[in-house]
Phi, psi and omega in degrees: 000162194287145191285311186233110179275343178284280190318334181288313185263001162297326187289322212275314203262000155284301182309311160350318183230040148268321175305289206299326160308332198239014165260328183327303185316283242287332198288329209033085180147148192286184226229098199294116175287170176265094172358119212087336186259344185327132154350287176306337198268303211278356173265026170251107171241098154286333166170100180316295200295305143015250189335295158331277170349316200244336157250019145267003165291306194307302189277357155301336202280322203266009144324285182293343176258330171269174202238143163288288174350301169311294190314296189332297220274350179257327189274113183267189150276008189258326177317113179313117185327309195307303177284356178279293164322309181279331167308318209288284170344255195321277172343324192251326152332302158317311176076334123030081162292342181349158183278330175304333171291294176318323194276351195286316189284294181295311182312307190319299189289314163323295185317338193278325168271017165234014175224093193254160168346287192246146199280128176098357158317317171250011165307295201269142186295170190218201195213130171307177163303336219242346161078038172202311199288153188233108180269134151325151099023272178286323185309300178304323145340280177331295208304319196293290188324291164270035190286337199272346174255180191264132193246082212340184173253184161205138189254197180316293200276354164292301196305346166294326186279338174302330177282357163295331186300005144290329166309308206268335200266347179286323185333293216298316174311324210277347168302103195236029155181168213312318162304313192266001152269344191274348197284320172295006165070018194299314161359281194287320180300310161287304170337314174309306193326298189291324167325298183333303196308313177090209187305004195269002165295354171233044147219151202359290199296301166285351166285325177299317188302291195281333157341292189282313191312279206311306153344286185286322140349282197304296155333303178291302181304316189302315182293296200304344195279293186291003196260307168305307226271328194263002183279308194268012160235038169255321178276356202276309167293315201305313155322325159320302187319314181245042176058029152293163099211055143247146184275318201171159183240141177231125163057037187078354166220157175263143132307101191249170187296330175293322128001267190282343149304343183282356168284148173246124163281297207311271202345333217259329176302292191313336193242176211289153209250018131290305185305320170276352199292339183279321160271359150272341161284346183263336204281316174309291183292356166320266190263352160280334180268320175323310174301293193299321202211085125266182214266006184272136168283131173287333210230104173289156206291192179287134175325118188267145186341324218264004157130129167298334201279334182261330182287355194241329148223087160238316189266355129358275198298330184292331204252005174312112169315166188309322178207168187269207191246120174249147178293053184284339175296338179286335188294315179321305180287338169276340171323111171285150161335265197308333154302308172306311190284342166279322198284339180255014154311312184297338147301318164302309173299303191313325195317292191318314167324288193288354192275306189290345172261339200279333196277326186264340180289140187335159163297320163314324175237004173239067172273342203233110176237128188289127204257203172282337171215045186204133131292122207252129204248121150267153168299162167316282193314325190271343176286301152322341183286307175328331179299302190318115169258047202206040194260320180315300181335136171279057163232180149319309188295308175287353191260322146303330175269327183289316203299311186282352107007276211279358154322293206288326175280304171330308173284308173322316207271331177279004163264301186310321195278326179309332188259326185293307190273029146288288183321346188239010175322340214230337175225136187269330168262012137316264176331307174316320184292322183265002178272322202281344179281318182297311181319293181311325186263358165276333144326318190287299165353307181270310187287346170270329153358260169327302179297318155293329148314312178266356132335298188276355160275329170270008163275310166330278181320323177286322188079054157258018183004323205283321181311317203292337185269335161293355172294299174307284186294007168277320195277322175306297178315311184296345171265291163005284171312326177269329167344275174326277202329300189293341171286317182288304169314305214264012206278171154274158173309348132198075152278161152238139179257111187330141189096349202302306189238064152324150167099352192288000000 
C-alpha cells in the first residue's frame, strides 16, 4: 500500500472526476458514481484504505470506457497542469504495459511537455544531484512529479534503445512529404520501440526522451498531412471547375470531388494515428496519383455558366510556375514580432549546438563543424568566443565574443534554409516556408550588422588591429551569405543559383 493513502486518493479523486467530466457527452449526462466514491463521501476518510480500494475498482472500469482518442481531444492548452500532473502520477502508477495504457501515458507527458508552466522551460540544461549527469529540464520535472512513487528501473540495453531516438529524430526532420513519411515505417518503428521498454517505459528518463520525439513528429506529420490534404482539394475544385469529378483511383476505387470535400483534417488529426493511419495512407496514395497523372486540362475549356472571371483564374492557376517570383523588399517589411522571436530560438538552439561541439571536440577539428547538410567552417577567434566563459562582462572582449556568436549562428541557420529551399525547389508551399525563412534572417541579418560594427570601431580605437580584422572576415561570410540569400529569392524559377550550399 502506498507510504500516504490521503495524497494517493487525492491524486486518484482528481483523475476522477476528469474521467467523469469527459463521459458526460458521450453517456448524456453526468456519470452515476459508486456509492462511497461520491465527492462528499471522499472527504470522510474513516478508512482511507477502503476507499482507495474501491476507487481503483472504479477507475479500471472507467478505463475501459476512455480512449487515448478522448484523451487528445480533452487535453487543450487551457488544461490545468494539476490534471495533467495527476493523470501522469496514475498512469505510470499502474505500471499498465498495455498499448492503452501506455499510449495514455505518452499523450500525458507530451502534453506536459508541450505546455510548460512557464514558457521557455525546458530549453536550457540543467545537472543531475551528483553535479555531472547532465539532465533536461523536463527530465527533472518528471523526476519531482513522480518522486512519490516506485520508479521502474532501466536497464543498459533499454538505455541503449533510447539513443535511437536521435536518430529517428534527425530521420523525422528530414521528411519532405506525406509518402515518404508514411513510407519509411517510422510510424510502426517507434511504436515497437517503445513495446520493447515494457514497464521502464514510465520512467523519468525515457518519458523525457520520447516527449520531444513526439513533439517533432507531430508538429512534422501534421504539416505534411495538411500540406496533402490541401494540395488534393486545390486539385478537387479546379476539377470541379471544369465538370470533372473523379480525381483518381485508390485501392481500386474513385475518388470524387465529393470524397475530398467530405475531408476533415482537423477531425483526421485528433484521433489516434494507428486508428487513422489507414486513411492517411489513402489520402497519401492519393496525392501520388494526382502527381503522376493529373486530372487538371493545361489548356482551359470555354468560360462556364458560373462566370468568365472564375474560369480565367483557374487557367491562371493551371499556367502558374512551379513557385512564385517574390517581392522581398515587401516581404522584408512584413516580416512579424513572432516570425523574429521563432527565429530566434532557432539561433539560439544553432548558438547552443556549436558551443557543445566546439567545447568537446578534439582541437584539431573543431575549426570545422558538422551541421545537417553541411559544414559549417569557423575562424579560430569565433571557436574561442564559443569557448568564452566571460560573455556577461561589460568589456570588449565580451562584446567581441557576443557579436561572433550571433554572426556565426546567422550564416549557420541561413545556409540551412539555403539547402532546404534548394530541396523543396519541386513543392511549392514547402519553398514558401523556407523562403519565409530567409526573408526573416535577412531582417535579423540588419540588426546584426551595426552592433558589429561598432565593436570593431571601439577595437579600432583601442589599437587592436588582430579584432579588428576578426571582425571584418566575420562580417564578410555574413554578407556573403545574405548576398546569396537574396540572389536565390529574387532568382527566377529557372535559374540556379550558384553556391546554394556554400560552407560544404
Amino acid at each position: 500500500m502506498v507510504d500516504d493513502p490521503k495524497w494517493e486518493l487525492a491524486i486518484l479523486a482528481t483523475v476522477q472526476g476528469f474521467y467523469e467530466k469527459l463521459l458526460q457527452d458521450p453517456v448524456g449526462g453526468e456519470v452515476p458514481v459508486p456509492a462511497g466514491l461520491e465527492a462528499v463521501s471522499l472527504q470522510d476518510d474513516s478508512d482511507v484504505h477502503q476507499t482507495l480500494a474501491a476507487m481503483y475498482r472504479w477507475l479500471r472500469l472507467l478505463d475501459m470506457a476512455i480512449t487515448p482518442a478522448m484523451l487528445r481531444r480533452a487535453f487543450t492548452p487551457d488544461t490545468d497542469a494539476e490534471i495533467a500532473e495527476a493523470m501522469l502520477r496514475y498512469f505510470t502508477r499502474k505500471k499498465d504495459s498495455s498499448d492503452s495504457n501506455r499510449d495514455k501515458t505518452d499523450l500525458v507527458a507530451t502534453f506536459l511537455y508541450r505546455h510548460p508552466r512557464v514558457p521557455g522551460q525546458w530549453e536550457q540544461r540543467g545537472y543531475g544531484l551528483d553535479g555531472s549527469l547532465p539532465l533536461s529540464p523536463f527530465e527533472i520535472a518528471l523526476i519531482e512529479i513522480l518522486a512519490d512513487g516506485d520508479v521502474p528501473s532501466l536497464s543498459d540495453e533499454q538505455a541503449q534503445l533510447l539513443r535511437q531516438f536521435d536518430r529517428l529524430l534527425q530521420d523525422t526532420e528530414g521528411f519532405r512529404d506525406l509518402n515518404t513519411l508514411l513510407e519509411s515505417g517510422i510510424i510502426l518503428r517507434v511504436r515497437e520501440l517503445k513495446g520493447f521498454l515494457g514497464t521502464s517505459f514510465y520512467h523519468p528518463g525515457v518519458l523525457a526522451t520520447i516527449a520531444p520525439y513526439n513533439t517533432v513528429f507531430g508538429k512534422k506529420f501534421d504539416q505534411l498531412f495538411l500540406q496533402a490534404a490541401a494540395e488534393i482539394k486545390g486539385f478537387a475544385e479546379a476539377l470541379e471547375e471544369q465538370g470533372g469529378s473523379i480525381l483518381g483511383n485508390v485501392d481500386g476505387t474513385d475518388v470524387t470531388v465529393e470524397h475530398v470535400a467530405a475531408l476533415e483534417e482537423s477531425e483526421l488529426l485528433r484521433i489516434d494515428y494507428g486508428m487513422a493511419l489507414e486513411k492517411f495512407r489513402r489520402v497519401s496514395k492519393l496525392r501520388r496519383t494526382l502527381e503522376q497523372h493529373p486530372p487538371i486540362r493545361r489548356v482551359p475549356k470555354p468560360a462556364s455558366p458560373r462566370g468568365p472571371a472564375k474560369a480565367a483564374s483557374i487557367a491562371a492557376r493551371a499556367a502558374a510556375p512551379a513557385r512564385p517570383v517574390l517581392n522581398v523588399p515587401a516581404m522584408r517589411e512584413a516580416v512579424t514580432p513572432q516570425q523574429i522571436s521563432a527565429e530566434e530560438s532557432k539561433l539560439r538552439r544553432v548558438e547552443e549546438s556549436v558551443r557543445v561541439f566546439v567545447r568537446v571536440a578534439d582541437p584539431k577539428f573543431r575549426l570545422v563543424v558538422p551541421m545537417r547538410f553541411f559544414n559549417l567552417i569557423l575562424t579560430p577567434a569565433e571557436a574561442d568566443a564559443y569557448c568564452a566563459d566571460y560573455l556577461e562582462e561589460k568589456s570588449l572582449r565580451a562584446d567581441l565574443a557576443r557579436v561572433l556568436l550571433r554572426m556565426v549562428a546567422v550564416v549557420a541557420r541561413m545556409t540551412t534554409e539555403l539547402e532546404e529551399l534548394r530541396r523543396a525547389e519541386s513543392s511549392p508551399s514547402l519553398w514558401k516556408l523556407h523562403a519565409d525563412a530567409l526573408v526573416t534572417l535577412l531582417e535579423i541579418e540588419r540588426s546584426v550588422s551595426p552592433p558589429a560594427e561598432h565593436v570593431m570601431e571601439l577595437a579600432r580605437q583601442n589599437g587592436a588591429t588582430g579584432d579588428v580584422e576578426t571582425i571584418e572576415t566575420s562580417l564578410k561570410k555574413l554578407r556573403d551569405c545574405s548576398a546569396l540569400a537574396l540572389k536565390t529569392l529574387t532568382a527566377k524559377p529557372a535559374e540556379k543559383v550558384a553556391g546554394a550550399t556554400s560552407g560544404k
